[in-house]
C-alpha positions in Angstrom: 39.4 -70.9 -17.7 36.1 -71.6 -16.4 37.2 -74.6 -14.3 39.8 -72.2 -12.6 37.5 -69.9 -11.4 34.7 -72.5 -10.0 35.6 -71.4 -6.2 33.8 -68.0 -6.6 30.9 -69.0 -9.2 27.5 -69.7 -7.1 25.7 -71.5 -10.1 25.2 -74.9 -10.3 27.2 -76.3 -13.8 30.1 -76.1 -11.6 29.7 -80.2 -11.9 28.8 -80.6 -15.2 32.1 -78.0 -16.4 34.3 -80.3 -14.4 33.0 -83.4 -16.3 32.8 -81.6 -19.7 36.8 -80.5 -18.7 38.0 -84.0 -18.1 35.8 -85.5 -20.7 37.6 -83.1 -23.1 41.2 -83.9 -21.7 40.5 -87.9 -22.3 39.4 -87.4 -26.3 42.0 -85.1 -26.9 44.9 -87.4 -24.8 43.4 -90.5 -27.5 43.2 -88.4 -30.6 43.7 -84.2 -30.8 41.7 -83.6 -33.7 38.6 -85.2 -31.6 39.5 -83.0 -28.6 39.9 -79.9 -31.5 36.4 -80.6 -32.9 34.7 -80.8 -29.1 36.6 -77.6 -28.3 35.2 -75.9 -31.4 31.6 -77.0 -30.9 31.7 -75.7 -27.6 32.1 -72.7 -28.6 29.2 -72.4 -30.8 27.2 -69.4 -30.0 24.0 -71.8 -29.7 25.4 -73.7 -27.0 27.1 -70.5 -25.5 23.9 -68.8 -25.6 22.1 -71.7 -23.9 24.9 -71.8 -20.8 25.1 -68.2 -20.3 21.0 -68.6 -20.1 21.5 -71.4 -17.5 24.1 -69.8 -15.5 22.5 -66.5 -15.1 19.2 -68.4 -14.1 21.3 -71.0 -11.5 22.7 -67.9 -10.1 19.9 -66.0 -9.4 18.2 -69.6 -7.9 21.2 -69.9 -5.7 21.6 -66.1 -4.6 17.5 -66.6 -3.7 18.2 -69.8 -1.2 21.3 -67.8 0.2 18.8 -64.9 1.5 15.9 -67.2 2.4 18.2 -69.1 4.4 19.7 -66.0 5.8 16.1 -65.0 7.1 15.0 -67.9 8.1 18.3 -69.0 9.9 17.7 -65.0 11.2 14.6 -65.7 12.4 15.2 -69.1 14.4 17.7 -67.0 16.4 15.5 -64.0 17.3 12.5 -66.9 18.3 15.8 -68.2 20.7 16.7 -65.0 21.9 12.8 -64.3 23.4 12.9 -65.5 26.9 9.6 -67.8 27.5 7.0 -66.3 29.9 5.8 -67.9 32.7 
């Protein structure tokens, strides 16, 4: 589920989901009650808690670099725009 919807999250454990995913799919391919126990103690609620904590934090980082970039980008085409005196 959370692999499936990495083309509209902004954070950055996009990476690390993707590993964790295939990671997963390998130990369960070799022995099911491995992949069973990794699936269960991912869903802890102290490991939950700590990547709901991250993602909320990566977001607002990323949503912050989006708008500075915004202005900045913004403000490198109004310093184009003003003709030169001479």
């Amino acid at each position: 589920k959370v692999i499936s919807k990495r083309h509209v999250r902004r954070d950055w454990l996009i990476i690390p989901d993707a590993i964790a995913f295939y990671l997963y799919e390998s130990v369960n391919k070799v022995s099911p009650k491995a992949g069973q126990f990794l699936a269960e103690v991912v869903q802890t609620p102290v490991i939950l808690d700590t990547r709901n904590f991250l993602i909320e934090k990566t977001t607002k980082i990323s949503v912050s670099a989006e708008q500075m970039m915004e202005k900045v980008t913004g403000l490198w085409k109004k310093k184009e725009e003003v003709p030169t005196q001479q």
